[in-house]
Residue frames relative to the residue before (quaternion, step in Angstrom):
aa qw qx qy qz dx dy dz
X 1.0000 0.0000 0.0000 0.0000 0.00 0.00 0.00
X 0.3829 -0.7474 0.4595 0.2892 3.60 -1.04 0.62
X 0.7583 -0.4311 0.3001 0.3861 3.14 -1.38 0.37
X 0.6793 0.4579 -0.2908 0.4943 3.91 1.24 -0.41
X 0.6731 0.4168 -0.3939 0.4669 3.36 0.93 -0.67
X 0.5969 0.5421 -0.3735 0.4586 3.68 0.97 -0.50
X 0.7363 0.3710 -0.3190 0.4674 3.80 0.87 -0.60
X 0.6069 0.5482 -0.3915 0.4217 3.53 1.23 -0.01
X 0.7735 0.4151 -0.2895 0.3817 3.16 1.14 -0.72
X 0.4384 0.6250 -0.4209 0.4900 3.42 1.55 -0.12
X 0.6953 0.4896 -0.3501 0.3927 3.71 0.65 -1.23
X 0.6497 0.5347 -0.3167 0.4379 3.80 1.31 -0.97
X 0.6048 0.5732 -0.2217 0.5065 3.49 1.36 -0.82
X 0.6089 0.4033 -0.3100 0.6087 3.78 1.06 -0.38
X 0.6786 0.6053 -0.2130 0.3575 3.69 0.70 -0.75
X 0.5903 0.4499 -0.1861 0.6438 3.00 1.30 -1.16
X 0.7527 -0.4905 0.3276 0.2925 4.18 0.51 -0.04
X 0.6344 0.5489 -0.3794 0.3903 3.49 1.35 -0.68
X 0.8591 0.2564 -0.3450 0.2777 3.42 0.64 0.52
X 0.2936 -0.9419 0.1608 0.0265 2.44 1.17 2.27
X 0.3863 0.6514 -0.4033 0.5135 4.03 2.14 -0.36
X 0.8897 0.1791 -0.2632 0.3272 3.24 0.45 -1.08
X 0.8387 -0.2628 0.3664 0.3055 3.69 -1.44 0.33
X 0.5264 0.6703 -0.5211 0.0454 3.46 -1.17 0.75
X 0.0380 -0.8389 0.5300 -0.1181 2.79 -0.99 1.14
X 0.8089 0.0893 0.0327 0.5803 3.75 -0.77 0.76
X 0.7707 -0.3541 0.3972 0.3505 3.70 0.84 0.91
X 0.6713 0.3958 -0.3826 0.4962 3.73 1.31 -0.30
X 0.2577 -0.5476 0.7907 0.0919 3.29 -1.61 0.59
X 0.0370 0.7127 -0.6993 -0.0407 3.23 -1.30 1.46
X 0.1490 0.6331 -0.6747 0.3490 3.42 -0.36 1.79
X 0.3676 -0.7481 0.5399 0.1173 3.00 -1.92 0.94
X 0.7772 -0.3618 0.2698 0.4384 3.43 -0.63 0.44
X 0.6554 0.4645 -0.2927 0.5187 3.12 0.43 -1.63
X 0.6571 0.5939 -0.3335 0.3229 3.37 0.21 -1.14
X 0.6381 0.3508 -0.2544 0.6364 3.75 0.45 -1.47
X 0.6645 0.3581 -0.5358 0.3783 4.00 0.28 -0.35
X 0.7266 0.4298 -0.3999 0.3569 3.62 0.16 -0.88
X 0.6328 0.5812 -0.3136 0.4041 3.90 1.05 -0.32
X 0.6512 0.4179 -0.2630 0.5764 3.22 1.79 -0.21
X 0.1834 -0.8632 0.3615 0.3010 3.11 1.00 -0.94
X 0.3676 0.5018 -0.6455 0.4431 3.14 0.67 1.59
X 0.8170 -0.2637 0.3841 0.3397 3.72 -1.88 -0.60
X 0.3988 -0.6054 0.5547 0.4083 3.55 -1.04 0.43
X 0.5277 0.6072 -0.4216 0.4184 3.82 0.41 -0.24
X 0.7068 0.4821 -0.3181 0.4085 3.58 0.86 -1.02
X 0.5831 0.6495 -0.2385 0.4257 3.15 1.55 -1.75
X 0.6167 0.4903 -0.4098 0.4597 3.95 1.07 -1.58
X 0.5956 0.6694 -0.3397 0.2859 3.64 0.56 -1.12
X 0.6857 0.5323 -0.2593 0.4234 3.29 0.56 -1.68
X 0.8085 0.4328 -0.2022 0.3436 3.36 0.66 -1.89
X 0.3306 0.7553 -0.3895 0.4105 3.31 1.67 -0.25
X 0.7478 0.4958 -0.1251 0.4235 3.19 0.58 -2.04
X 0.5643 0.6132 -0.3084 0.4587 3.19 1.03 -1.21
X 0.6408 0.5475 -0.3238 0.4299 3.60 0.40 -1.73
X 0.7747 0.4305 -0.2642 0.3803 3.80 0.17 -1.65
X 0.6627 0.2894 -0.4049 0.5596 3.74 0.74 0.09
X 0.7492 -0.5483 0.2866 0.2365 3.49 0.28 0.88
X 0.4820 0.8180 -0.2668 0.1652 3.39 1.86 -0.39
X 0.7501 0.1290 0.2014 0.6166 3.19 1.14 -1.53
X 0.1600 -0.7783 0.5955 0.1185 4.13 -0.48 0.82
X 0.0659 -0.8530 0.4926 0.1592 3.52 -0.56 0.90
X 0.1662 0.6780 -0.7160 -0.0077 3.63 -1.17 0.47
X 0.9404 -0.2413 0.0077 0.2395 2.59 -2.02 0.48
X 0.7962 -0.1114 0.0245 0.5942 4.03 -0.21 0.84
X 0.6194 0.5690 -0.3308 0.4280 3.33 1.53 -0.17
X 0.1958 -0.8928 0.4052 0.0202 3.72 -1.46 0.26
X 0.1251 0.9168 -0.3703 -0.0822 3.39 1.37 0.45
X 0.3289 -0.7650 0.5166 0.1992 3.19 -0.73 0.77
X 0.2819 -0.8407 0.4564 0.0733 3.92 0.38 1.47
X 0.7497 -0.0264 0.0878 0.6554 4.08 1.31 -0.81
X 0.5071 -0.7440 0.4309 0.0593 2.77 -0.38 1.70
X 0.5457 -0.8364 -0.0500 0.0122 3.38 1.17 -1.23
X 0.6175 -0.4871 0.6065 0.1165 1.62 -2.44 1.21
X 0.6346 0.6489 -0.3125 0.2802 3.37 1.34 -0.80
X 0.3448 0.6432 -0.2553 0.6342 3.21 1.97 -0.96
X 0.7064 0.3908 -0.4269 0.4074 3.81 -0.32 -1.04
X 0.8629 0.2189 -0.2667 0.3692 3.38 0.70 -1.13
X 0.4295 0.6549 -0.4500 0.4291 3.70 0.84 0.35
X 0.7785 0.4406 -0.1952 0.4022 3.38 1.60 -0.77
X 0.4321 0.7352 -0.3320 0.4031 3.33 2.30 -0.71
X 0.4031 -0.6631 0.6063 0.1736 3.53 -1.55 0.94
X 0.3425 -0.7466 0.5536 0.1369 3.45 -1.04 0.87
């Protein structure tokens, strides 16, 4: 799996309640980079990237420790896409 479908499905998997430490509300995820990086286990650089990508197709708005998840999904589409 790639490095997007793995962060998409982690973000749906926090969203949906299983990660029950952190915050949600209204579709936000308050997590920090680092965080979603160490839970994947790649770099926070890789993680800024992805959500970057994520952001420009309209998927997910990022601020500070925060995550809104803007289309639910497309996010599905890519949590579900083969690499």
């Amino acid at each position: 799996r790639s490095i997007s479908q793995r962060l998409a499905q982690r973000l749906l998997f926090i969203l949906e309640g299983y990660g029950n430490h952190i915050l949600i509300q209204d579709r936000q995820i308050h997590i920090s980079q680092e965080q979603l990086a160490n839970m994947l286990t790649t770099s926070r650089q890789t993680i800024n990237h992805e959500l970057s990508l994520l952001e420009k197709q309209k998927i997910i708005k990022i601020a500070f420790r925060k995550i809104e998840i803007l289309d639910i999904e497309k996010l599905k589409v890519v949590a579900k896409a083969q690499s």
